[in-house]
Gaussian input, Z-matrix of N, CA and C with variables (Angstrom, degrees):
# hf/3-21g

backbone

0 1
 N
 C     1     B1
 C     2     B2     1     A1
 N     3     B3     2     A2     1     D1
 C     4     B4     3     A3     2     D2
 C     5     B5     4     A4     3     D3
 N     6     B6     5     A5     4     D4
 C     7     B7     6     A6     5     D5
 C     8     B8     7     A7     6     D6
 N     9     B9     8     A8     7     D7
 C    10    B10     9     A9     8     D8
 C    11    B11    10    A10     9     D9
 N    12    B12    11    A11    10    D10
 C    13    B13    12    A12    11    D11
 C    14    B14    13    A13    12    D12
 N    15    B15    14    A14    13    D13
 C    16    B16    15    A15    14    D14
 C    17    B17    16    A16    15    D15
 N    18    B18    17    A17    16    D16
 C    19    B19    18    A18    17    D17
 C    20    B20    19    A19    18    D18
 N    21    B21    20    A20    19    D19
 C    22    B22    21    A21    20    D20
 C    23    B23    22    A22    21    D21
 N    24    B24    23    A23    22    D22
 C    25    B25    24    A24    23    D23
 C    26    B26    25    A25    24    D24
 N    27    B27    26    A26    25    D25
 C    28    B28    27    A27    26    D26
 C    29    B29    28    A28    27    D27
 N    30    B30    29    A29    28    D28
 C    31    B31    30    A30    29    D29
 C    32    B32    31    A31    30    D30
 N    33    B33    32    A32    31    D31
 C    34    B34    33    A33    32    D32
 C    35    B35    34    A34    33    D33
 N    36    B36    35    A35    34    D34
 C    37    B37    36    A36    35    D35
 C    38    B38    37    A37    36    D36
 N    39    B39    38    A38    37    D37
 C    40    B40    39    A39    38    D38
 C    41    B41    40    A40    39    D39
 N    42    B42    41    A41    40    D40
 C    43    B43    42    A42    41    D41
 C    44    B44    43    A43    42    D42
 N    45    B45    44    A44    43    D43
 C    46    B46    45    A45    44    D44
 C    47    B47    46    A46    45    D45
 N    48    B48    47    A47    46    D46
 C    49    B49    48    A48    47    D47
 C    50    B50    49    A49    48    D48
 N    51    B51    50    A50    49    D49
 C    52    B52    51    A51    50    D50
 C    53    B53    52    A52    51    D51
 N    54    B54    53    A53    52    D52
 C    55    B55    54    A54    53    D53
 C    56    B56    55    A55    54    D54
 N    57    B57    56    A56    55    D55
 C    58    B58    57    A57    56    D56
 C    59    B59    58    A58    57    D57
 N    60    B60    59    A59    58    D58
 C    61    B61    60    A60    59    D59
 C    62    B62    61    A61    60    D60
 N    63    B63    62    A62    61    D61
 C    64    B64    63    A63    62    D62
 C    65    B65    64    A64    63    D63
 N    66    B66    65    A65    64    D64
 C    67    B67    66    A66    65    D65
 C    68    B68    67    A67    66    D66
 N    69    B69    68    A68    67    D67
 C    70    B70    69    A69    68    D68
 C    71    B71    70    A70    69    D69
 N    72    B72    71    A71    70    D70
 C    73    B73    72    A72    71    D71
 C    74    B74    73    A73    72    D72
 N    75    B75    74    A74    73    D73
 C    76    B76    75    A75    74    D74
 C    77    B77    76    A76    75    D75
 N    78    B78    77    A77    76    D76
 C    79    B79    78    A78    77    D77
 C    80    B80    79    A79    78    D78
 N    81    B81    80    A80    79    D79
 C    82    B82    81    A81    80    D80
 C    83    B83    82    A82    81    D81
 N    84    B84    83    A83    82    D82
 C    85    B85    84    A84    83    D83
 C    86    B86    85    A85    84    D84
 N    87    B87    86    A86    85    D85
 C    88    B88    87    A87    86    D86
 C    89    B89    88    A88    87    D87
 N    90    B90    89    A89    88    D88
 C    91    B91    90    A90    89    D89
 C    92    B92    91    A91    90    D90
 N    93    B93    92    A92    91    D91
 C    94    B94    93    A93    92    D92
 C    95    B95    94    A94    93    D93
 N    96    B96    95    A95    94    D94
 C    97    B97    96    A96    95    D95
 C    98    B98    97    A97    96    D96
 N    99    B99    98    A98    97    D97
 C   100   B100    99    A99    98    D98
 C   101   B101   100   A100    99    D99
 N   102   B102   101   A101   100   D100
 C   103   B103   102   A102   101   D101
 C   104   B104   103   A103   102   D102
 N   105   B105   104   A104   103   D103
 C   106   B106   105   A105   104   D104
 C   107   B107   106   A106   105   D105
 N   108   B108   107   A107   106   D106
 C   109   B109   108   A108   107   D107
 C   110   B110   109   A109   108   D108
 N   111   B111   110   A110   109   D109
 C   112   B112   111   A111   110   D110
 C   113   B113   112   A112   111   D111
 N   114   B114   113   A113   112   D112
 C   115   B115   114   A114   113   D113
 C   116   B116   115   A115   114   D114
 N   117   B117   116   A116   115   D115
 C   118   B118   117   A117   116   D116
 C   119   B119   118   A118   117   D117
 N   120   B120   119   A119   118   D118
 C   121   B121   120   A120   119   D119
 C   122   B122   121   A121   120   D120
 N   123   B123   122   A122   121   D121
 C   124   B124   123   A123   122   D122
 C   125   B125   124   A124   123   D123
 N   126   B126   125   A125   124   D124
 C   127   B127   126   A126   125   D125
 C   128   B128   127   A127   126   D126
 N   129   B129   128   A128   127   D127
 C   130   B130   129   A129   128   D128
 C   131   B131   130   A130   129   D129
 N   132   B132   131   A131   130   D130
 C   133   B133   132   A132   131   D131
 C   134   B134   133   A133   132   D132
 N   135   B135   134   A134   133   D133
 C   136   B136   135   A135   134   D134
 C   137   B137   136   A136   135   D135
 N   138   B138   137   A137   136   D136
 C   139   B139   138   A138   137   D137
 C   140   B140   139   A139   138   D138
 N   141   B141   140   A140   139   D139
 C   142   B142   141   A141   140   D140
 C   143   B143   142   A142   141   D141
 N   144   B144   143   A143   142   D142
 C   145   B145   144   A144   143   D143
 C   146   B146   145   A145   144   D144
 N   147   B147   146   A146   145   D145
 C   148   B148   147   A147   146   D146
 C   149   B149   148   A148   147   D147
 N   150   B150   149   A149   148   D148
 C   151   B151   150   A150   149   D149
 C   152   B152   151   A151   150   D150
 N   153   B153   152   A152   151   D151
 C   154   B154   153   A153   152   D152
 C   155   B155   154   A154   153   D153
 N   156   B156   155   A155   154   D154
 C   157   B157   156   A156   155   D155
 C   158   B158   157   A157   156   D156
 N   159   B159   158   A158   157   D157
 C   160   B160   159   A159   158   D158
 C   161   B161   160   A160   159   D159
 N   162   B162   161   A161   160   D160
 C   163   B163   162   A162   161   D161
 C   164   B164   163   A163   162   D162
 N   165   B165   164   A164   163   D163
 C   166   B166   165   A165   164   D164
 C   167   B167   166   A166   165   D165
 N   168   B168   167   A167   166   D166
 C   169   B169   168   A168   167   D167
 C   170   B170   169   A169   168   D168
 N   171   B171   170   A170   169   D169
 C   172   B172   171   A171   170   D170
 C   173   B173   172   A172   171   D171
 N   174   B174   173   A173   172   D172
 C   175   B175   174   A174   173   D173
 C   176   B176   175   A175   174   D174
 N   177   B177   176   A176   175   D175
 C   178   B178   177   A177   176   D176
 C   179   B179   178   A178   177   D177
 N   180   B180   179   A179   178   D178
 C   181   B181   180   A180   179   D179
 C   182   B182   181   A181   180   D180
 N   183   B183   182   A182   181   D181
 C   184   B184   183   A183   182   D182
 C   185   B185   184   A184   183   D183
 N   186   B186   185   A185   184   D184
 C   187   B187   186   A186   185   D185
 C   188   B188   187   A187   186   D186
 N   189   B189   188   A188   187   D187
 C   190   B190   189   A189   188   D188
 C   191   B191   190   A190   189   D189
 N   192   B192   191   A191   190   D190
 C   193   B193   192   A192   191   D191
 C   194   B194   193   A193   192   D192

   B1=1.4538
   B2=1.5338
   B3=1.1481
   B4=1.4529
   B5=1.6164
   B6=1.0834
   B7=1.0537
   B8=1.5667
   B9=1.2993
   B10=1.3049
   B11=2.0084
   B12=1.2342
   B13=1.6761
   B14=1.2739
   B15=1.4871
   B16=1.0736
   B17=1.5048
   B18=1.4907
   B19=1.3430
   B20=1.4739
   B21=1.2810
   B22=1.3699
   B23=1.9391
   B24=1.3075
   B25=1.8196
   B26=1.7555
   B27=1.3064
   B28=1.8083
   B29=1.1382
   B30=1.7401
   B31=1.6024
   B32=1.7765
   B33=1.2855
   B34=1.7571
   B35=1.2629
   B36=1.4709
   B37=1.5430
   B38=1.5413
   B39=1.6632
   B40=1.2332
   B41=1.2929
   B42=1.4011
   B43=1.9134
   B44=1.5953
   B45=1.3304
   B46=1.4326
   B47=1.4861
   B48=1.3153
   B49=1.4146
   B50=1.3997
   B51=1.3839
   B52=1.1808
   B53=1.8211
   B54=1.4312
   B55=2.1937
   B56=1.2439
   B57=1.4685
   B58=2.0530
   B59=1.4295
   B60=1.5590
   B61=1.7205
   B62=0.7432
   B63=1.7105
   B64=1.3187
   B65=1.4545
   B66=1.4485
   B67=0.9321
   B68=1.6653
   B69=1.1629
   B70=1.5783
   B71=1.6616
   B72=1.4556
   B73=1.5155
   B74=1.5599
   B75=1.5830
   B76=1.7258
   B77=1.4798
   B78=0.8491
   B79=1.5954
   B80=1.5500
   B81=1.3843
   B82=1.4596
   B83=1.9640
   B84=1.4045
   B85=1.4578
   B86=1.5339
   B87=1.2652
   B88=1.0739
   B89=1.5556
   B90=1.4853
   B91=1.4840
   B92=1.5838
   B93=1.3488
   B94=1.2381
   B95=1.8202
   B96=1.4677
   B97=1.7864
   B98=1.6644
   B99=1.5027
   B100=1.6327
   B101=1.3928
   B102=0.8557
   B103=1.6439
   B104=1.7474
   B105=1.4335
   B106=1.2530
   B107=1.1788
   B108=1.5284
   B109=1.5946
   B110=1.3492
   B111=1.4653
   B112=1.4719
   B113=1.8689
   B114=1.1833
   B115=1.4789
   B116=1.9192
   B117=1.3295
   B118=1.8679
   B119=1.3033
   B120=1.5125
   B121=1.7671
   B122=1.7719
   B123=1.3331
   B124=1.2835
   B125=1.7899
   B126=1.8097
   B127=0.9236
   B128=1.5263
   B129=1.3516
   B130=1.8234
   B131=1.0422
   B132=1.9655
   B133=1.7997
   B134=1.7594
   B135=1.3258
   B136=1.1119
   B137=1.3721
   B138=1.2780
   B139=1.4253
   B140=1.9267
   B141=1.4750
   B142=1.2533
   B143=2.1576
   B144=0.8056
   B145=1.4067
   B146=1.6492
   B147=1.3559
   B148=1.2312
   B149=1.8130
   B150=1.5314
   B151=1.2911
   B152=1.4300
   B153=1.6889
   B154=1.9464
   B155=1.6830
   B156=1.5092
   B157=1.3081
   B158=1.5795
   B159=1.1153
   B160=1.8724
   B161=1.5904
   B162=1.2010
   B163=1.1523
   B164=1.6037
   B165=1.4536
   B166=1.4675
   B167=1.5393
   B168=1.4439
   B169=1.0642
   B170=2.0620
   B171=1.4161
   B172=0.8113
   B173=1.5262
   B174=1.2223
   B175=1.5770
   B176=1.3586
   B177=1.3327
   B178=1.9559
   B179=1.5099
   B180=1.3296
   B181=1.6192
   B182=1.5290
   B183=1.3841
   B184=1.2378
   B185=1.7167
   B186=1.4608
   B187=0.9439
   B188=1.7054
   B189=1.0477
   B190=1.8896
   B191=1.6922
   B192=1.5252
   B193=1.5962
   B194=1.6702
   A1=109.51
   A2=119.35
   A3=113.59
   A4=126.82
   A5=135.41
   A6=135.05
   A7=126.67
   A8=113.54
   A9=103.98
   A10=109.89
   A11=128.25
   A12=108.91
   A13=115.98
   A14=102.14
   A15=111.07
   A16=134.53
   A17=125.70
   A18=129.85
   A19=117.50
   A20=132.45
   A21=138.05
   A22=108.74
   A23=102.22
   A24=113.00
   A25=92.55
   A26=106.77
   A27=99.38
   A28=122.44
   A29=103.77
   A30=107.72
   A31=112.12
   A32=94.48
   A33=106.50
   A34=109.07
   A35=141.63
   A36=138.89
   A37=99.06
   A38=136.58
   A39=123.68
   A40=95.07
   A41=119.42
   A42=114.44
   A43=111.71
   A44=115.11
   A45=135.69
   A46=90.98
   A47=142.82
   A48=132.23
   A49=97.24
   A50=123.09
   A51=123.82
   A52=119.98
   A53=70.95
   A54=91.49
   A55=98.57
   A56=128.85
   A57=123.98
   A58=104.76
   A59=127.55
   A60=120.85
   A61=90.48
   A62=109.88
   A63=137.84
   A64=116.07
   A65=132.28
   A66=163.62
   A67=118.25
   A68=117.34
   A69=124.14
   A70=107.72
   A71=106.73
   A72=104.44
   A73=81.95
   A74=96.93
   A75=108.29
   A76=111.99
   A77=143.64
   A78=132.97
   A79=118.69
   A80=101.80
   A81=111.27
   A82=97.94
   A83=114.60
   A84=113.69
   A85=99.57
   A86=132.54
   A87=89.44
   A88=125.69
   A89=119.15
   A90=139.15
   A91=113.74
   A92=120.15
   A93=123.29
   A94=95.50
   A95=118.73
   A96=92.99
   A97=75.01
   A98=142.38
   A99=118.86
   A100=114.02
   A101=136.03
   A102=128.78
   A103=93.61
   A104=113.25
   A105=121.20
   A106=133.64
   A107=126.96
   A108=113.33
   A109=98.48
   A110=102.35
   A111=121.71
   A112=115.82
   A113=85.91
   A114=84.70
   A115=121.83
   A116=95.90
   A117=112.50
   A118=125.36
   A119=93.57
   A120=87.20
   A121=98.41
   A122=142.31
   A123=130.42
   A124=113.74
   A125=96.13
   A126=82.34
   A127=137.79
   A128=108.40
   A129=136.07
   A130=122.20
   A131=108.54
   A132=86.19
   A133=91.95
   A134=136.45
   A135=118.40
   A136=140.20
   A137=146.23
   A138=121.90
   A139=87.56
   A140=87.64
   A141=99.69
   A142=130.48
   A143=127.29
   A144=117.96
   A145=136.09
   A146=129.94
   A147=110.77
   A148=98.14
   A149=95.17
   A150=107.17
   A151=130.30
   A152=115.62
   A153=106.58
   A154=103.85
   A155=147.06
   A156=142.95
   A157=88.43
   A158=105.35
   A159=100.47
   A160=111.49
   A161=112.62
   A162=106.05
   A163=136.63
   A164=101.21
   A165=86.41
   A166=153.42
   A167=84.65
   A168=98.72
   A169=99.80
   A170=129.63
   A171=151.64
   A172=99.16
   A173=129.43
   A174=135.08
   A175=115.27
   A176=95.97
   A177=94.03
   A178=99.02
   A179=133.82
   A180=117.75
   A181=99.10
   A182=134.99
   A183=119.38
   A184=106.56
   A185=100.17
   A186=123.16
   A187=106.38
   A188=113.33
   A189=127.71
   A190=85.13
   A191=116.66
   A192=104.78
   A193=88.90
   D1=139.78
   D2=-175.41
   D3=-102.75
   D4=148.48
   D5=-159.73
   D6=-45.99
   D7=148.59
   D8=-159.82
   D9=-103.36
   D10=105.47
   D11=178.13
   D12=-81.58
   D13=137.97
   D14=158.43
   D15=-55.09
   D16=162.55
   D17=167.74
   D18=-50.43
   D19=108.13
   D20=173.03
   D21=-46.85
   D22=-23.09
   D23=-157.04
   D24=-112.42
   D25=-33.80
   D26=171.51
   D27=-68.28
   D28=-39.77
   D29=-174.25
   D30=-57.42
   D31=-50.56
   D32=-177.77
   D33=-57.35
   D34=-18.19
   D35=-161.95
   D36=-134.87
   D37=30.21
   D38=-172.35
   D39=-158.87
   D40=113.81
   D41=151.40
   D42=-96.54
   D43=176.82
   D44=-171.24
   D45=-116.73
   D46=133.72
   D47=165.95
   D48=-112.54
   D49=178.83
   D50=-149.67
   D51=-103.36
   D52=5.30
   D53=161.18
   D54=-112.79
   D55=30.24
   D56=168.69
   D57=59.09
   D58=28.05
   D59=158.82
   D60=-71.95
   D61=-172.56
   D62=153.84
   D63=-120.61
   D64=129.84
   D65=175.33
   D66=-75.96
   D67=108.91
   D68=-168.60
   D69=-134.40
   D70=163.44
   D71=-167.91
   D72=-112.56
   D73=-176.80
   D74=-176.71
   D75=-101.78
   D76=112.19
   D77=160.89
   D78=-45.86
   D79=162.77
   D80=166.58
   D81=97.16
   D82=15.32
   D83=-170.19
   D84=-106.62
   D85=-10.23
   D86=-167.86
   D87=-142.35
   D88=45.10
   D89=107.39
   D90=-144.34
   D91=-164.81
   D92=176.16
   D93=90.35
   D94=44.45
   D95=-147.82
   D96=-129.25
   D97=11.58
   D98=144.90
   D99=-55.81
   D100=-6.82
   D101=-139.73
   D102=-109.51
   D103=-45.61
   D104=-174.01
   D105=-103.19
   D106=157.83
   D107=-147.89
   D108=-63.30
   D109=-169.23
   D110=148.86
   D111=-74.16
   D112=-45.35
   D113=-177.44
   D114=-55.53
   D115=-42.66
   D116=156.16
   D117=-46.15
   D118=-55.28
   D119=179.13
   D120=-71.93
   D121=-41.08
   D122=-160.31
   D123=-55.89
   D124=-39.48
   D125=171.86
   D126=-123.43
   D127=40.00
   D128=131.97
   D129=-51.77
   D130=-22.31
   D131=-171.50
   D132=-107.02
   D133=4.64
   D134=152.46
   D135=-50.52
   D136=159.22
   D137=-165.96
   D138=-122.02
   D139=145.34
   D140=179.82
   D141=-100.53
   D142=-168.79
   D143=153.32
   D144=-103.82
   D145=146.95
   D146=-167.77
   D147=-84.19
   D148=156.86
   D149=172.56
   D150=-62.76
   D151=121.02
   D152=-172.67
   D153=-48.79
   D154=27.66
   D155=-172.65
   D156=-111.95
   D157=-27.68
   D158=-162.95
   D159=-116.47
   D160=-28.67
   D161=174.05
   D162=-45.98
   D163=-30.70
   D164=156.30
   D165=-83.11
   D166=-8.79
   D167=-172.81
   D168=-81.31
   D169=-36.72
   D170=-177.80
   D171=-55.19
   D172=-59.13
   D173=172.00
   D174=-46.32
   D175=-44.84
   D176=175.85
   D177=-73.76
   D178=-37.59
   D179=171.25
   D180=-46.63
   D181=-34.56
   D182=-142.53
   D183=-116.87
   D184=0.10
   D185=172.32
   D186=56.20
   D187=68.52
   D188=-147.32
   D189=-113.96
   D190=-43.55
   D191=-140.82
   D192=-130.51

């Protein structure tokens, strides 16, 4: 069977942390950003977790499981 690639667009938008989450950024950061507080953008640039609804499907992008 031959090798399997991964998602070019998952890899760039998905980490593995070292308890096997997944690691996701926030949308909505990156223009349009007079409009919204400071406090909004601060915490847009935190990174969030993906939801247990998607994650699997996200692993098979990543070819994890």
């Amino acid at each position: 069977m031959p090798k399997l690639k991964t998602k070019s667009s998952a890899k760039k938008r998905f980490k593995l942390t070292g308890t096997g989450k997944l690691k996701r950024k926030h949308a909505f950061k990156s223009h349009i950003l007079t409009k919204k507080t400071k406090k909004q953008k601060r915490n847009l640039t935190k990174s969030g977790l993906v939801h247990k609804a998607d994650v699997a499907n996200i692993k098979q992008q990543l070819n994890l499981s």
